[in-house]
C-alpha distance (Angstrom), angle and dihedral (degrees) to the residues before:
residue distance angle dihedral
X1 . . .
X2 4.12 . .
X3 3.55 94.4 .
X4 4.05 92.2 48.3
X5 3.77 89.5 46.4
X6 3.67 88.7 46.6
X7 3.73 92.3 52.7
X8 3.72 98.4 45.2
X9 4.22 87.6 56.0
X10 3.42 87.9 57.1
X11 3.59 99.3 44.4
X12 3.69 82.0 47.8
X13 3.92 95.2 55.2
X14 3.82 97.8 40.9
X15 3.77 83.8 55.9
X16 4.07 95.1 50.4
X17 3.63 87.4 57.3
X18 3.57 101.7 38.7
X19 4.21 77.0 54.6
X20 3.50 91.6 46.8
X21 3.94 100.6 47.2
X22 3.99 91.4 55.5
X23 3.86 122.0 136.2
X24 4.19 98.3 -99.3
X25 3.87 101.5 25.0
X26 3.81 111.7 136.9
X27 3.50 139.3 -165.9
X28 4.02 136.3 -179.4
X29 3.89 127.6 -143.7
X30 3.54 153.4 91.0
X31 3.54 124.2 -40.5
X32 3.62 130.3 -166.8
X33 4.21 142.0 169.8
X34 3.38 143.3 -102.2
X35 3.81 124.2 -99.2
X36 4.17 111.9 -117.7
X37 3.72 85.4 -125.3
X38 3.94 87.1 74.5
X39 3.79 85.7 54.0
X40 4.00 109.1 122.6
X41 4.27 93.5 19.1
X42 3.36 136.4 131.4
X43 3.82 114.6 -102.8
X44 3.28 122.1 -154.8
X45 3.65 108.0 -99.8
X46 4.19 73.2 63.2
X47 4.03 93.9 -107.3
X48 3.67 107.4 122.2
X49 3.94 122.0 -109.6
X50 4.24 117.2 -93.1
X51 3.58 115.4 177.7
X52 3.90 88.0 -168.5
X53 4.22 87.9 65.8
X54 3.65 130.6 78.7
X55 3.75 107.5 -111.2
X56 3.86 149.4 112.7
X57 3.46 156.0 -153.9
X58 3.69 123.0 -116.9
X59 3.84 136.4 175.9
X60 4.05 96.3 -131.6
X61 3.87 123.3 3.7
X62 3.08 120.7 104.9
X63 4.35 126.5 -90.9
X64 3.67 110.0 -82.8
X65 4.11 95.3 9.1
X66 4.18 107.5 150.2
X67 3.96 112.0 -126.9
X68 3.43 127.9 -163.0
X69 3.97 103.5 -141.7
X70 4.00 117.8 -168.6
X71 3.88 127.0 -173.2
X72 3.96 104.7 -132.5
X73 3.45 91.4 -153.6
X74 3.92 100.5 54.6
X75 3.73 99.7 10.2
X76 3.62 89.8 -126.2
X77 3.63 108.8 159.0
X78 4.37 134.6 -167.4
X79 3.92 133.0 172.7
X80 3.77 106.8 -122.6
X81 4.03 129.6 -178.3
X82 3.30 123.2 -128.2
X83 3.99 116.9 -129.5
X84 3.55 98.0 138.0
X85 4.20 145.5 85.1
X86 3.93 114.4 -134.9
X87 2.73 157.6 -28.5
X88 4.17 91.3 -142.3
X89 3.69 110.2 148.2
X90 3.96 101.6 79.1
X91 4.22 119.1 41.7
X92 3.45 115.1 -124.3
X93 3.91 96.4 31.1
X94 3.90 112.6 116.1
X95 3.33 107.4 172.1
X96 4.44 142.1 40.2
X97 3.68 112.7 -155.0
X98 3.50 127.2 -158.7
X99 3.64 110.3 -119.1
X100 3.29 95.2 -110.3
X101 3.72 97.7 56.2
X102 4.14 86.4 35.4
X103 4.26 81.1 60.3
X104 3.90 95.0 52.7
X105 3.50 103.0 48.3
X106 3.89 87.3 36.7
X107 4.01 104.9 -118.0
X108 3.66 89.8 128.4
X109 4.19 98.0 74.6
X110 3.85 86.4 50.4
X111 3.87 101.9 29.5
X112 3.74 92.5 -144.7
X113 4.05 128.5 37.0
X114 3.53 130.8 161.8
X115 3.46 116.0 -97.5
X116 4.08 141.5 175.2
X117 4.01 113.3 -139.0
X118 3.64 111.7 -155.3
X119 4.54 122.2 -170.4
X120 3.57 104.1 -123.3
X121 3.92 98.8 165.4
X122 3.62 143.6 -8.3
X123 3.91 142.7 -138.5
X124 4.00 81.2 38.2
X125 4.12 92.6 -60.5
X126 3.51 118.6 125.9
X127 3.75 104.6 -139.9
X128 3.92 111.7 -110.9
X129 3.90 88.4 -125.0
X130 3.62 101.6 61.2
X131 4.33 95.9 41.6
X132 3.01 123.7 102.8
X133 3.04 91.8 -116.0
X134 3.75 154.1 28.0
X135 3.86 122.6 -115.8
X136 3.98 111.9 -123.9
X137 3.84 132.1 -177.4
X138 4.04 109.0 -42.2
X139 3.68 128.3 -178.3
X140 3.87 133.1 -160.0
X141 4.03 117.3 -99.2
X142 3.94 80.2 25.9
X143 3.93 130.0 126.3
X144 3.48 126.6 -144.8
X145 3.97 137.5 -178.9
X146 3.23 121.8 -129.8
X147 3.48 98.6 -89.9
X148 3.94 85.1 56.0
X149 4.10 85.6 -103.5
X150 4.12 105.8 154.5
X151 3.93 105.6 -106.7
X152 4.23 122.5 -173.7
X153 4.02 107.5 -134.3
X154 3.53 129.7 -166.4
X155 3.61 144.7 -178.8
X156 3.50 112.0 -12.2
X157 3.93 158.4 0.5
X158 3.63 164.4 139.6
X159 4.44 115.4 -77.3
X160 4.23 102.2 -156.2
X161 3.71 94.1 168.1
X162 3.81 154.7 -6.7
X163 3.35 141.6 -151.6
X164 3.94 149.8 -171.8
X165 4.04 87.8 -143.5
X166 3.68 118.1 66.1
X167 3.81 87.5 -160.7
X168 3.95 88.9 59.0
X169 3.84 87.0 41.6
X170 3.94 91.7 55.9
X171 3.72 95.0 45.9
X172 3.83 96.3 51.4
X173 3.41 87.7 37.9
X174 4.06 88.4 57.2
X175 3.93 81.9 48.0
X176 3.64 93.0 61.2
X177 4.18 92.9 46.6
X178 3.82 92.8 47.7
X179 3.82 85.9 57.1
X180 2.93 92.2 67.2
X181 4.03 108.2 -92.8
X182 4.26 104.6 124.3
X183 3.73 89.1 -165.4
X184 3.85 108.6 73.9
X185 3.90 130.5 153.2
X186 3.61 148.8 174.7
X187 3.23 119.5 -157.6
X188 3.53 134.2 -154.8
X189 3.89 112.1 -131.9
X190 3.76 135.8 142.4
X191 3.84 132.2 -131.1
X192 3.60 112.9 -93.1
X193 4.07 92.3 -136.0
X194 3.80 88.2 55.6
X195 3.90 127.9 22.1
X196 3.53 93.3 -168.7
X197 4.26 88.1 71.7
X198 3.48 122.0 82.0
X199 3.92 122.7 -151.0
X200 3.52 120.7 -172.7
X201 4.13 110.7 -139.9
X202 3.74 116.9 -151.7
X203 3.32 104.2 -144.0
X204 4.36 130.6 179.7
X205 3.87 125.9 -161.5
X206 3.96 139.5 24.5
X207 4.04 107.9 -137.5
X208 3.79 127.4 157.8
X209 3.55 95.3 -138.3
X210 3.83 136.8 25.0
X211 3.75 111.2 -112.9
X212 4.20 83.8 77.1
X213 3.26 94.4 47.7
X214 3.80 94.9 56.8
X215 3.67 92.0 41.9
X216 3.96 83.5 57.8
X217 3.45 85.5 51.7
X218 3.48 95.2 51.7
X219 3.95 87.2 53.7
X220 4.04 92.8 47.3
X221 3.86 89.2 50.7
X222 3.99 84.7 53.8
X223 3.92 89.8 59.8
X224 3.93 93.5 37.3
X225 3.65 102.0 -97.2
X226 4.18 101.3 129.7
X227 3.81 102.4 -164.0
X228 4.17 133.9 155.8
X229 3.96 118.5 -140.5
X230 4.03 114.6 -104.5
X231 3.95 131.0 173.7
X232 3.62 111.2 -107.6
């Protein structure tokens, strides 16, 4: 009789987050940021804490769930992954930002804001439906914008980020121009280990030589975007 109770708990829990992780699900609260101390850290889906990523910690959905989080007072929004437990120490608080993410939607001037949190993908996919955008025809050795427009790049610049999605890679990508960066790329590129894989490069900057390129580097690492100069 334990053991059956026991199992139909479980089966009871799995299914509350399975519920709670769906595509649409929305929730309204505080959210807040992590402390730099926690910088470098094991979280506990056992990835280690990066305050230069978008993710977050939340009490319930499910490792690796994409949430849409929105400042209610500036309606500031950013895509975050989850990878983390919390937060728990303060009621009413629903989500932990990295402090990157906390900087873009503007909770780090105020610490906490009120927020909504919205699932807009699982397994670390943003679903197609709720990007902003919708992925066209893209070819290897190619450059894109972020709205997948065709773009001709030369020389050199600054890599932030890559990514196995090109959806992901066009969001954060769109992150980086809204910053303020004009010149922002993905581009098209395969692993080295396997060339049937695509990855999708995010890559900032056109120079003819280097020494720009790492100043712009300099600049990105200024607003949180750690990147290495590459030839295009």
């Amino acid at each position: 009789m334990i053991y059956f109770l026991r199992n139909l708990i479980l089966i009871f829990i799995s299914i509350f987050f399975s519920v709670l992780s769906q595509t649409g699900y929305t929730q309204k609260g505080l959210a807040s940021y992590y402390h730099d101390k926690f910088h470098g850290r094991r979280t506990a889906s056992g990835e280690k804490y990066n305050q230069n990523q978008l993710t977050g910690a939340h009490r319930k959905l499910l490792f690796n769930t994409m949430v849409k989080v929105t400042n209610l007072n500036n309606d500031k929004s950013i895509i975050v992954r989850i990878n983390d437990r919390g937060p728990y120490k303060y009621e009413g608080r629903i989500i932990d930002l990295t402090l990157t993410a906390a900087r873009k939607i503007g909770v780090v001037q105020r610490g906490v804001v009120p927020v909504k949190i919205e699932v807009v993908g699982l397994n670390g996919k943003i679903d197609k439906k709720d990007n902003l955008l919708l992925p066209g025809s893209v070819q290897r050795g190619k450059c894109y914008n972020y709205k997948l427009e065709p773009r001709n790049q030369k020389g050199f610049g600054v890599q932030v980020a890559y990514f196995k999605e090109l959806l992901n890679a066009s969001y954060f990508a769109n992150v980086v121009f809204r910053d303020g960066f004009g010149q922002v790329v993905v581009k098209v590129d395969n692993y080295k280990t396997d060339s049937t894989i695509n990855i999708y490069k995010v890559i900032v900057g056109e120079f003819k030589d280097k020494q720009n390129a790492y100043k712009l580097a300099k600049a990105l690492k200024k607003k949180q975007f750690s990147g290495f100069v590459v030839r295009y």
